[in-house]
N, CA, C and O of each residue as an XYZ file, in Angstrom:
800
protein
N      85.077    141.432     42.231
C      86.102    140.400     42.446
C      85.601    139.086     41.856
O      84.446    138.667     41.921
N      86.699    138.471     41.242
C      85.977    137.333     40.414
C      85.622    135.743     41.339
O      85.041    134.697     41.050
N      86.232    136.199     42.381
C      85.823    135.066     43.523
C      84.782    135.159     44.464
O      84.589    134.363     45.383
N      83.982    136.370     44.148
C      83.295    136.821     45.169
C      81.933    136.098     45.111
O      81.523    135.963     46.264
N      80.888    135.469     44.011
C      80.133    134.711     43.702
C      80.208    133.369     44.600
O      79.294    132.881     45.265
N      81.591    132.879     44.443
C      81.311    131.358     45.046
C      81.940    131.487     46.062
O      81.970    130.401     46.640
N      82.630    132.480     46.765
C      83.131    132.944     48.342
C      81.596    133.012     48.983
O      81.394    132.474     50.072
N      80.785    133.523     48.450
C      79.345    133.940     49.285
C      78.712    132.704     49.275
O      78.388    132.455     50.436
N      78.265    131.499     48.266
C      78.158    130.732     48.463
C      78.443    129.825     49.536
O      77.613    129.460     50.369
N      79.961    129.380     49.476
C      80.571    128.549     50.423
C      80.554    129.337     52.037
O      80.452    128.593     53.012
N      80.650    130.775     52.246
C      80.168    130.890     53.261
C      78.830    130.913     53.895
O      78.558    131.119     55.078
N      77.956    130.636     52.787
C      76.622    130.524     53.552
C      75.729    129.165     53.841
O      74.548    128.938     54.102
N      77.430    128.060     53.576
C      76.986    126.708     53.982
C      77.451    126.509     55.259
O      78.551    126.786     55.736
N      75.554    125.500     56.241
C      76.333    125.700     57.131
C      77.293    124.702     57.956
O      77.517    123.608     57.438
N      77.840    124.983     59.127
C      78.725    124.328     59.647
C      78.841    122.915     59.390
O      79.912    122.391     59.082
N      77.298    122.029     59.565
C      77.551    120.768     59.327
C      78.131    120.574     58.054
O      79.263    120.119     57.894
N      77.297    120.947     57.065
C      78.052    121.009     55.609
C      79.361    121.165     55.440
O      79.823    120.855     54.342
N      80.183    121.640     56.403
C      81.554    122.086     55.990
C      82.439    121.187     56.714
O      83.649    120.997     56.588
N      81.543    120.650     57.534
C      82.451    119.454     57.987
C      82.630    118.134     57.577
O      83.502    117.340     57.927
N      81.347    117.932     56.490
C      81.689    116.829     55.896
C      82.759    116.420     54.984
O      83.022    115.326     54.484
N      83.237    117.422     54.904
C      84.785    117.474     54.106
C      85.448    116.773     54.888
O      85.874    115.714     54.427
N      85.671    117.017     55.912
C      86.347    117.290     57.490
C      86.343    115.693     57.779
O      87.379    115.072     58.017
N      84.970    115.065     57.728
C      84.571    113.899     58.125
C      85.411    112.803     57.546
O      85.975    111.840     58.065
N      85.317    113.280     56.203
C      85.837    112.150     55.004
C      87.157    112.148     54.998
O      87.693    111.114     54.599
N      87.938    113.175     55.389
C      89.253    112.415     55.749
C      89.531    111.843     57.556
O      90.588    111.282     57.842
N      88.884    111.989     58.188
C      88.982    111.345     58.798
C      89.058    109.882     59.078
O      89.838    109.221     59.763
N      87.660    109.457     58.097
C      87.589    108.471     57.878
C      88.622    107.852     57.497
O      88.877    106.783     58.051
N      89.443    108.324     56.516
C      90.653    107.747     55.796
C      91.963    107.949     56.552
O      93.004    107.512     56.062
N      91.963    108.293     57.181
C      93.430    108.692     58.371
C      93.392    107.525     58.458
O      94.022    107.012     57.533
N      92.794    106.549     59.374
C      93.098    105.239     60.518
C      93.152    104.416     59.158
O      93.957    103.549     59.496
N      92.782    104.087     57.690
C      93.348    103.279     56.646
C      94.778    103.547     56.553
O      95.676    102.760     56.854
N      94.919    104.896     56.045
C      96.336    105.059     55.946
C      97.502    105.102     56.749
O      98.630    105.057     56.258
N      97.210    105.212     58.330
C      97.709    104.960     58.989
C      98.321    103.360     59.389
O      99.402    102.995     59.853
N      97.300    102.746     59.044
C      98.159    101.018     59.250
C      98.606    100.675     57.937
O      99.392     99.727     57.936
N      98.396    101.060     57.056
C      99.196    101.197     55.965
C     100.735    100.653     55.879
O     101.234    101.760     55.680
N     101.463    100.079     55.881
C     102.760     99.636     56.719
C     103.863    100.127     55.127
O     103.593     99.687     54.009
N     104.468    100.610     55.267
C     105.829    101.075     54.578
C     106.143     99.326     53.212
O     106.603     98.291     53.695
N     105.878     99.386     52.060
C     105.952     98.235     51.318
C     107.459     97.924     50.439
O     107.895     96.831     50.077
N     108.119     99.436     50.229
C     109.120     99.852     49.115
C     110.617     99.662     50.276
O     111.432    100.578     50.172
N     110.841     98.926     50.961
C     112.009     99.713     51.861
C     113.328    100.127     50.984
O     113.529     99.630     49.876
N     113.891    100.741     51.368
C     114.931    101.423     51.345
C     116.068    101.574     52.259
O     115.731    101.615     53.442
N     117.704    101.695     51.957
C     118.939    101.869     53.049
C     118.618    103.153     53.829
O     119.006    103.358     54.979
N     117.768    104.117     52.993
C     117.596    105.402     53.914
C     116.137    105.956     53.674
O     115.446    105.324     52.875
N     115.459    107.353     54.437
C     114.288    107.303     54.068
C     114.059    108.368     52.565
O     114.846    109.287     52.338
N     113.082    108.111     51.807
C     113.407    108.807     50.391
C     112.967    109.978     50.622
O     112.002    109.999     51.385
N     113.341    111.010     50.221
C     113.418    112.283     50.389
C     112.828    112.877     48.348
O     112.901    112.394     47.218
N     112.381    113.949     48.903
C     112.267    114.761     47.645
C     111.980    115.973     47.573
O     111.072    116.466     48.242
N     112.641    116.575     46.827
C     112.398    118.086     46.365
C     111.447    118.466     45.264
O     111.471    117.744     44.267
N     110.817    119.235     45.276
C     110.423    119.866     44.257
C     109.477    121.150     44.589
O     109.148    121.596     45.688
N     109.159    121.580     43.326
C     108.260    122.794     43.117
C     106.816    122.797     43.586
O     106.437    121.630     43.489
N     105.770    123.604     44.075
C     104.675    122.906     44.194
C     103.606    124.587     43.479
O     103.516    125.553     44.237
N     103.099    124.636     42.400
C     102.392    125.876     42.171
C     100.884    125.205     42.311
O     100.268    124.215     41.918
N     100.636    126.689     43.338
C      98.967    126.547     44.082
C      99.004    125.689     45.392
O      99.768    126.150     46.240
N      98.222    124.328     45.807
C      98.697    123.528     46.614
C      98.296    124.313     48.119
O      97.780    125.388     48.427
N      98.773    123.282     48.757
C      98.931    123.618     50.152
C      99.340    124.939     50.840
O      98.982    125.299     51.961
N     100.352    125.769     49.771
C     100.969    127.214     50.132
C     100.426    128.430     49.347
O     100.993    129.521     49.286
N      99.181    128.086     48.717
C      98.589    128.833     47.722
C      98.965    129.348     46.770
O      98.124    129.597     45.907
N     100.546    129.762     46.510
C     100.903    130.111     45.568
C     102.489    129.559     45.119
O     102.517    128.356     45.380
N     103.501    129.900     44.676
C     104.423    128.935     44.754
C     105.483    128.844     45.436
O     106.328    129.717     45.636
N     105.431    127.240     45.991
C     106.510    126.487     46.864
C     107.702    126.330     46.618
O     107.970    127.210     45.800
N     108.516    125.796     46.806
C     109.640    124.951     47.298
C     109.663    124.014     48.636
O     109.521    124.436     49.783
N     109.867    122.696     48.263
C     109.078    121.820     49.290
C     110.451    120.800     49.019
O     110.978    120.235     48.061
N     110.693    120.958     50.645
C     111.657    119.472     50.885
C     110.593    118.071     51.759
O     110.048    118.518     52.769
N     110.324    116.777     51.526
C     109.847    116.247     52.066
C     110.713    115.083     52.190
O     111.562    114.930     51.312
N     110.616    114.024     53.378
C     111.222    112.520     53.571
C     110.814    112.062     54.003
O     110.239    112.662     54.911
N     110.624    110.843     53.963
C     109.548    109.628     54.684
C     110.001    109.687     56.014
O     110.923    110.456     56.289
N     109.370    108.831     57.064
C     109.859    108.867     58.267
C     110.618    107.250     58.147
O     111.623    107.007     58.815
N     110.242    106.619     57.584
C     110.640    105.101     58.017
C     111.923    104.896     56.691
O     111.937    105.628     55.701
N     112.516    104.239     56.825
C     113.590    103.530     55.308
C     112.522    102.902     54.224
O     112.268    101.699     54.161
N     112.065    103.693     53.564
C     111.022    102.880     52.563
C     110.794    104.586     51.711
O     110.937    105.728     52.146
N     110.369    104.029     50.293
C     110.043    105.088     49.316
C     108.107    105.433     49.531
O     107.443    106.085     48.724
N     107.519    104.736     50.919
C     105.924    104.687     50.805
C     105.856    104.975     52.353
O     106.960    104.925     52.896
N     105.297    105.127     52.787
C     104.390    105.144     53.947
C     104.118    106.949     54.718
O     103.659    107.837     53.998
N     104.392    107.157     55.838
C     104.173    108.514     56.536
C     105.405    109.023     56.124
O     106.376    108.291     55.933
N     105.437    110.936     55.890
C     105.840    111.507     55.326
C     105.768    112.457     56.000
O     104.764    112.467     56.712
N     106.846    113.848     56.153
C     106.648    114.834     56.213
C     107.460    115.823     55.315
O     108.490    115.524     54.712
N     106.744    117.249     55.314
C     107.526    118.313     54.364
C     107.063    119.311     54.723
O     105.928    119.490     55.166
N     108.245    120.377     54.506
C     107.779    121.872     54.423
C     108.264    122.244     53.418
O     108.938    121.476     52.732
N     108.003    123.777     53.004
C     107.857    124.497     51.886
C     107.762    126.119     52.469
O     107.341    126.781     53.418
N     108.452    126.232     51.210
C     108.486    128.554     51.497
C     108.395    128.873     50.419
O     108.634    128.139     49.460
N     108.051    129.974     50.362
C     107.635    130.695     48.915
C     106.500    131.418     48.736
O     105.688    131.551     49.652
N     106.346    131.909     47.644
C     104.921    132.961     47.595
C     104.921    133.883     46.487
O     105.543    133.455     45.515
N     104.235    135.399     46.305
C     103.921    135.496     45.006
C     103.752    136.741     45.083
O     102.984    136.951     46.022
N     104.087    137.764     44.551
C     103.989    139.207     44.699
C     103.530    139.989     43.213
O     104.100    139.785     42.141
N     102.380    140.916     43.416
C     102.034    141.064     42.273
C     101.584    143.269     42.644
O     102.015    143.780     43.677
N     101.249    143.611     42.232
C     101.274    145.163     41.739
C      99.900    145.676     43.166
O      99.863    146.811     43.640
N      98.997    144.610     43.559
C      98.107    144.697     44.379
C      98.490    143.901     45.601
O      98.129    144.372     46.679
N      99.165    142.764     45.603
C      99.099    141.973     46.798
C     100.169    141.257     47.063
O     100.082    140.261     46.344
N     101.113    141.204     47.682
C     102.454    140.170     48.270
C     101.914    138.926     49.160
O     101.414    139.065     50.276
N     102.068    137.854     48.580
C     102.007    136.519     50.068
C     103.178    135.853     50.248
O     104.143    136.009     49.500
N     103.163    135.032     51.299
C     104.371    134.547     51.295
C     103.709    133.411     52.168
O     102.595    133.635     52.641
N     104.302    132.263     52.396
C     103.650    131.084     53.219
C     104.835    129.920     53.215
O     105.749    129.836     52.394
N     104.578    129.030     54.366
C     105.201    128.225     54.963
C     104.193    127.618     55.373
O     103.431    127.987     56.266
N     104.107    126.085     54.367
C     103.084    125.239     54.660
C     103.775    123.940     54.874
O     104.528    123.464     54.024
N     103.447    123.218     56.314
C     103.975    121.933     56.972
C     103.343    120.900     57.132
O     102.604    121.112     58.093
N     103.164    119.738     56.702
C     102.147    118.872     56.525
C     103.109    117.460     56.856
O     104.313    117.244     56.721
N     101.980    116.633     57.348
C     102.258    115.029     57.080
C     101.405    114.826     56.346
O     100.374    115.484     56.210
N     101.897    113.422     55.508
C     101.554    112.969     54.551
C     101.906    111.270     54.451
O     102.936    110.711     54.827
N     100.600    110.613     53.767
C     101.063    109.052     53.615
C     101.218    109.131     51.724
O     100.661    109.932     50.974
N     101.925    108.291     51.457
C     102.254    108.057     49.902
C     101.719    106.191     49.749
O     102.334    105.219     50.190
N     100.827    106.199     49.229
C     100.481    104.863     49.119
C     100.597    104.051     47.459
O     100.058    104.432     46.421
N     101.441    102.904     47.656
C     101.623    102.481     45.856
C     101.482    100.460     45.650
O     101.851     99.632     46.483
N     100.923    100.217     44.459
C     101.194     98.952     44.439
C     102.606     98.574     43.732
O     103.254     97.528     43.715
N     102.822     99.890     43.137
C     103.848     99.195     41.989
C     105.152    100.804     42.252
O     105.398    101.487     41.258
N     105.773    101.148     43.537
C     106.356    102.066     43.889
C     106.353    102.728     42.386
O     107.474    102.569     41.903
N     105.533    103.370     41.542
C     105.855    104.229     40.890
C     104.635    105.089     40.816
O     104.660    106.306     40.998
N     103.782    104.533     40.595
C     102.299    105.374     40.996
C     101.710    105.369     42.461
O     101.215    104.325     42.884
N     101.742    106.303     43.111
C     101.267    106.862     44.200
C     100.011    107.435     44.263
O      99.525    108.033     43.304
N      99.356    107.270     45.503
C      98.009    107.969     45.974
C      98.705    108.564     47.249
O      99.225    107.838     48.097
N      98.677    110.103     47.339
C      99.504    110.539     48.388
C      97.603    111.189     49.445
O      96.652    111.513     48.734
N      97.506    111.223     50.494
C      96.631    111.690     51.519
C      97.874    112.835     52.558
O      98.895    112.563     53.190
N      97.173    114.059     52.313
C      98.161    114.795     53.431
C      97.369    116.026     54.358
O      96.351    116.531     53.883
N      97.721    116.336     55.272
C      97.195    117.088     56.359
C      98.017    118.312     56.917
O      99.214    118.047     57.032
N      97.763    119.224     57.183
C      99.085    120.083     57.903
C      98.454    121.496     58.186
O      97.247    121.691     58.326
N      99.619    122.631     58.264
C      98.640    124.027     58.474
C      99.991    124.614     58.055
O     101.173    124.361     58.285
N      99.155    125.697     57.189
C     100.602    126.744     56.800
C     100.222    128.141     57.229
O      99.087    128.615     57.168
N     101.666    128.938     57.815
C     101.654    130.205     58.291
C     101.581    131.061     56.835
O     102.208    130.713     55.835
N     100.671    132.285     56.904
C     100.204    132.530     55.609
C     100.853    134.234     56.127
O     100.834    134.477     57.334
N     101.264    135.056     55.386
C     101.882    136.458     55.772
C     100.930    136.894     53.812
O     101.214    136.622     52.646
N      99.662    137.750     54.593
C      99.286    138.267     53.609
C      99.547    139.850     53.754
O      99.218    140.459     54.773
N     100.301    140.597     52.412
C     100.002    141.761     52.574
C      99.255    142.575     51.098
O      99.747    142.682     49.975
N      97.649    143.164     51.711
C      96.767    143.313     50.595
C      96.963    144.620     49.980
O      96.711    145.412     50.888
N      97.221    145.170     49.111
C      97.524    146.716     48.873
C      96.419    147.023     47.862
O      96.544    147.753     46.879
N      95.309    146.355     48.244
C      94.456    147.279     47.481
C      94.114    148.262     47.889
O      93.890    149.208     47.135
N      93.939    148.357     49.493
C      93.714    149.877     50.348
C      94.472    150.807     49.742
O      93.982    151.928     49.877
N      95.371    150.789     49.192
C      96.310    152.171     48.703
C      95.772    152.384     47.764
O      95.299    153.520     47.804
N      95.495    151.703     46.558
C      94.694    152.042     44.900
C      93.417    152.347     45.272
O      92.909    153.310     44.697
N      92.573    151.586     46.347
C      91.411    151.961     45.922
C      90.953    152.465     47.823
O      90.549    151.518     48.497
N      91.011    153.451     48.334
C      90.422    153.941     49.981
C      89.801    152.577     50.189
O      90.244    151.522     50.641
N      88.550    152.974     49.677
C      86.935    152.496     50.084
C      87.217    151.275     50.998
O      86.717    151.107     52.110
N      88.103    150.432     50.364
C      88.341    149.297     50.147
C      89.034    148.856     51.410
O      90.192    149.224     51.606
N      88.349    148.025     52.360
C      89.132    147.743     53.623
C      89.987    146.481     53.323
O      89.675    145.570     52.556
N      91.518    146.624     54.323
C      92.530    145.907     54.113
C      91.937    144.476     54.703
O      91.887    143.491     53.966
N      91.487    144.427     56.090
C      91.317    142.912     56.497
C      89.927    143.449     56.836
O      89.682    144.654     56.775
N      88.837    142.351     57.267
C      89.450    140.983     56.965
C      88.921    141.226     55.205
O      88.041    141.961     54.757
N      89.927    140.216     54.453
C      90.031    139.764     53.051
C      89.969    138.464     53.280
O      90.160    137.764     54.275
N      89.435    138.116     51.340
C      89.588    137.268     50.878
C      90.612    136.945     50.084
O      91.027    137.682     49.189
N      91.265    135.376     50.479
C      92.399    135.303     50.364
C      92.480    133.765     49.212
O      92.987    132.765     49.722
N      91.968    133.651     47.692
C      92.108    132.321     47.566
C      91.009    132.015     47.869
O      91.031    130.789     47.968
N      89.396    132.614     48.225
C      88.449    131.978     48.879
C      88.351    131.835     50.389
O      87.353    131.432     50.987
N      89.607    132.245     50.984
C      89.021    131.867     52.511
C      89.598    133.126     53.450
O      90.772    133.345     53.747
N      88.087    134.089     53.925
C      89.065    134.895     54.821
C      89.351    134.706     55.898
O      89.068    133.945     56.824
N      90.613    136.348     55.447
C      91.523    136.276     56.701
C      91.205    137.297     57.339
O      90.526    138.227     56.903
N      91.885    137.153     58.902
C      91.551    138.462     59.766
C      92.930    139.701     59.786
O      93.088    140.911     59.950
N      93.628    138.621     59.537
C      95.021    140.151     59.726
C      96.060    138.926     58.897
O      96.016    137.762     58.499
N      97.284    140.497     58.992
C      98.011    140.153     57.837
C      98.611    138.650     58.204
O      98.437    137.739     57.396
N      99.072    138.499     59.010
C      99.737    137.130     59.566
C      98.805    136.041     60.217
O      98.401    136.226     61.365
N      98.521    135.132     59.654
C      97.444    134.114     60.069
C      98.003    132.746     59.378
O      98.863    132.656     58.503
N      97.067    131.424     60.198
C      97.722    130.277     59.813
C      96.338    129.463     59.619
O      95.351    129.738     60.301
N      96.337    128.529     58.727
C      95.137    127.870     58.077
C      95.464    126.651     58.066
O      96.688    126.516     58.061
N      94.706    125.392     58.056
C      94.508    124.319     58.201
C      94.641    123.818     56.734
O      93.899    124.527     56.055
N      95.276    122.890     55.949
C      95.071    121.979     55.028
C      94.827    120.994     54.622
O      95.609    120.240     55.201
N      94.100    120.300     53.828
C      94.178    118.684     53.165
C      94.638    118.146     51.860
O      94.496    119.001     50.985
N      94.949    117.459     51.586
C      95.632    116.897     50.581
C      95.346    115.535     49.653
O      96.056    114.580     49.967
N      94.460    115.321     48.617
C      94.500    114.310     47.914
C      94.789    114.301     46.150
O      94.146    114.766     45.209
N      95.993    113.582     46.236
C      96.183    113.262     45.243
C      96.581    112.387     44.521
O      96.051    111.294     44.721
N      97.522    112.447     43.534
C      98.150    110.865     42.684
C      99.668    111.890     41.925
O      99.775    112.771     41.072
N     100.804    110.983     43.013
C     102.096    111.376     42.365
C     102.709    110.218     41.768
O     102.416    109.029     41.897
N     103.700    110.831     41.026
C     104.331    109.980     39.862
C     105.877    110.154     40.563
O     106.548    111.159     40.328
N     106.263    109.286     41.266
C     107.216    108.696     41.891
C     108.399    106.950     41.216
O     108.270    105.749     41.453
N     109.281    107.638     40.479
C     110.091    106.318     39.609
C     110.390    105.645     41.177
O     110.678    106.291     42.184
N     110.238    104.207     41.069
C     111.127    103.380     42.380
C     112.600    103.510     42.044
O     113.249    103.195     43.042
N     113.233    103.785     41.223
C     114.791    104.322     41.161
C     115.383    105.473     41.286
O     116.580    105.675     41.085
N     114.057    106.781     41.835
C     114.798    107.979     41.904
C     114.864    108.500     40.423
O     115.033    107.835     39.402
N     114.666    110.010     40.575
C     114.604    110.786     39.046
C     113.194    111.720     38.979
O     112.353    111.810     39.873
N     113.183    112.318     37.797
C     111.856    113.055     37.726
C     110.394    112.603     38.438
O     109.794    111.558     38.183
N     109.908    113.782     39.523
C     108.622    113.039     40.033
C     107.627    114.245     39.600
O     108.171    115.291     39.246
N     106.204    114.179     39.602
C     105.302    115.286     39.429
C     104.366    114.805     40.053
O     104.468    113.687     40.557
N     103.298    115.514     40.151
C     102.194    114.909     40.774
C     101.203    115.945     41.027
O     101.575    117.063     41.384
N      99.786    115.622     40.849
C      98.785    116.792     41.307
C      97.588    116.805     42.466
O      96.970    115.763     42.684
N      97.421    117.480     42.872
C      96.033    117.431     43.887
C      95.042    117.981     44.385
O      95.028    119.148     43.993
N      94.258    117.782     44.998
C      92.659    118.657     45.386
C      93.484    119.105     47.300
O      93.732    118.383     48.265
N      93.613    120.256     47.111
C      94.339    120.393     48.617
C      93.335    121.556     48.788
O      93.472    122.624     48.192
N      91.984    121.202     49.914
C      90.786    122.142     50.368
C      92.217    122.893     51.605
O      93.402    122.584     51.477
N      91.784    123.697     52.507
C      92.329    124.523     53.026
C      90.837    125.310     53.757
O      89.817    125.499     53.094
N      91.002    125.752     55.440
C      90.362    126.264     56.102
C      90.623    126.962     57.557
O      91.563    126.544     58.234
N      90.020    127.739     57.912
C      90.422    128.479     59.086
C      88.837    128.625     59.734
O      87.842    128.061     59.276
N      88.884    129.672     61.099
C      88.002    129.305     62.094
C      86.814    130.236     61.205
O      85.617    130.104     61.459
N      87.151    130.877     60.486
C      85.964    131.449     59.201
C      85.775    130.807     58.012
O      85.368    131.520     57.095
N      85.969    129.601     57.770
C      84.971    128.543     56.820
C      86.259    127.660     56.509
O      87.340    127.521     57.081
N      85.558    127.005     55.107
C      86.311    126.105     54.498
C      86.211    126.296     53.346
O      85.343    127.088     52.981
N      87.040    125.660     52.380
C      87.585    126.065     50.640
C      87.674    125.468     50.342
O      88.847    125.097     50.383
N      86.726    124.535     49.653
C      87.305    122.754     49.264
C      87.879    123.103     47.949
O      88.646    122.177     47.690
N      87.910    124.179     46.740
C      87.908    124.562     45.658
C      89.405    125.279     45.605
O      89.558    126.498     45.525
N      90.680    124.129     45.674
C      91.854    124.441     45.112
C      92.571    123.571     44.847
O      92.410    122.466     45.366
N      93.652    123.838     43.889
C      94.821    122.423     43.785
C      96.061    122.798     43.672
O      96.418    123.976     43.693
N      96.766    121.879     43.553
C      98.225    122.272     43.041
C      98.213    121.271     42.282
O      97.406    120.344     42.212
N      99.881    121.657     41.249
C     100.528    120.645     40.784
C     102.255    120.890     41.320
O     102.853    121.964     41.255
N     102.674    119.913     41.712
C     104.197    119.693     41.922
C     105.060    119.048     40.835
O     104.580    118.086     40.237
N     106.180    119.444     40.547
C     107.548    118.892     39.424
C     108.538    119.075     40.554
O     108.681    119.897     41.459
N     109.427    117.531     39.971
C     110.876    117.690     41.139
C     111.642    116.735     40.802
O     111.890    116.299     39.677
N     112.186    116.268     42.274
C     113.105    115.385     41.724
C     113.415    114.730     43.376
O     113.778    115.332     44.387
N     113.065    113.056     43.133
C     113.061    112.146     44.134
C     114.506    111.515     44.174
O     115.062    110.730     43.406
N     114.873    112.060     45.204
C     116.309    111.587     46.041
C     116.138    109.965     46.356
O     115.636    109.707     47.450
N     116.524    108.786     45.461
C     116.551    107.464     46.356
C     117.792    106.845     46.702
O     118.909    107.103     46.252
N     117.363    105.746     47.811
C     118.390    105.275     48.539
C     118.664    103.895     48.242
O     117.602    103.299     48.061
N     119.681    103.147     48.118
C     119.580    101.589     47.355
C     118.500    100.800     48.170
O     118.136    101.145     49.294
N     118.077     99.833     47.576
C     117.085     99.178     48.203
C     117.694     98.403     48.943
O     118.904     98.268     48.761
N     117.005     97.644     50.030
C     117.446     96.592     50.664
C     117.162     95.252     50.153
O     117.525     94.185     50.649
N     116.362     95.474     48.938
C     116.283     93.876     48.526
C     117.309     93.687     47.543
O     117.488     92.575     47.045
């Protein structure tokens, strides 16, 4: 398996090591949290788009909207979707908050957090016996059975117009469960940002 080299690795770091991931956004929560909404808006901005890799490991569809009337501050979204191939079907529903931070509402630094329900089904047991179904490696992080839910993080830089229209954006989204951590994944998202007239 071509992940199996740096799967053995990362599981044989230990706990403290894996929390320093853990640490460092913490640290950054209580910044982004007073963070105060800068872009307002008549309603809160909403957006759709695609997300391949990411938070749902394979590919999304993700509705998200701010919580406050502004195109910046706390955020939430979910997403469904997944990926079926000749050995393995997934499917996932990943739910996260998220802050979108900008000086100039068009370039964003987005920070996000959440946990997605992951429905793995592995069919290599049928091609190959030997080969036990769980627990697997899934993306780097195993799982114990087919239906399980994993922890995520999120840093990146989206491309958000302040008038609404084409948005994209990419990120380092680690992902973990009560059998390690995966700092080694990303996505990229394409879509399209729903805005609301401004209030200024």
């Amino acid at each position: 398996m071509i992940w199996e080299p740096g799967i053995k690795y990362f599981y044989s770091i230990n706990i403290l090591n894996q929390m320093k991931y853990l640490i460092f956004f913490v640290f950054l929560l209580p910044v982004c949290s007073k963070a105060q909404p800068r872009f307002s808006e008549s309603k809160p901005r909403k957006n759709i788009y695609v997300e391949v890799g990411g938070n749902g490991l394979a590919f999304n569809v993700v509705y998200e909207t701010r919580v406050n009337k502004s195109a910046d501050g706390f955020g939430i979204k979910i997403g469904a979707g997944g990926y079926s191939s000749s050995y393995e079907n997934i499917f996932s529903v990943p739910l996260s908050g998220n802050w979108l931070i900008s000086k100039d509402n068009k370039n964003y630094f987005e920070l996000g957090f959440g946990a997605t329900f992951l429905h793995y089904d592995d069919k290599a047991g049928y091609f190959y016996p030997s080969y036990p179904e769980y627990p697997t490696d899934v993306i780097g992080l195993k799982i114990n059975n087919r239906n399980s839910v994993y922890g995520h993080l999120a840093l990146g830089y989206r491309h958000q117009p302040s008038k609404g229209g084409i948005t994209w954006g990419v990120a380092i989204t680690p992902h973990f469960n009560n059998n390690g951590f995966w700092p080694i994944w990303g996505g990229i998202k394409f879509g399209y940002s729903l805005a609301a007239n401004t209030k200024q």
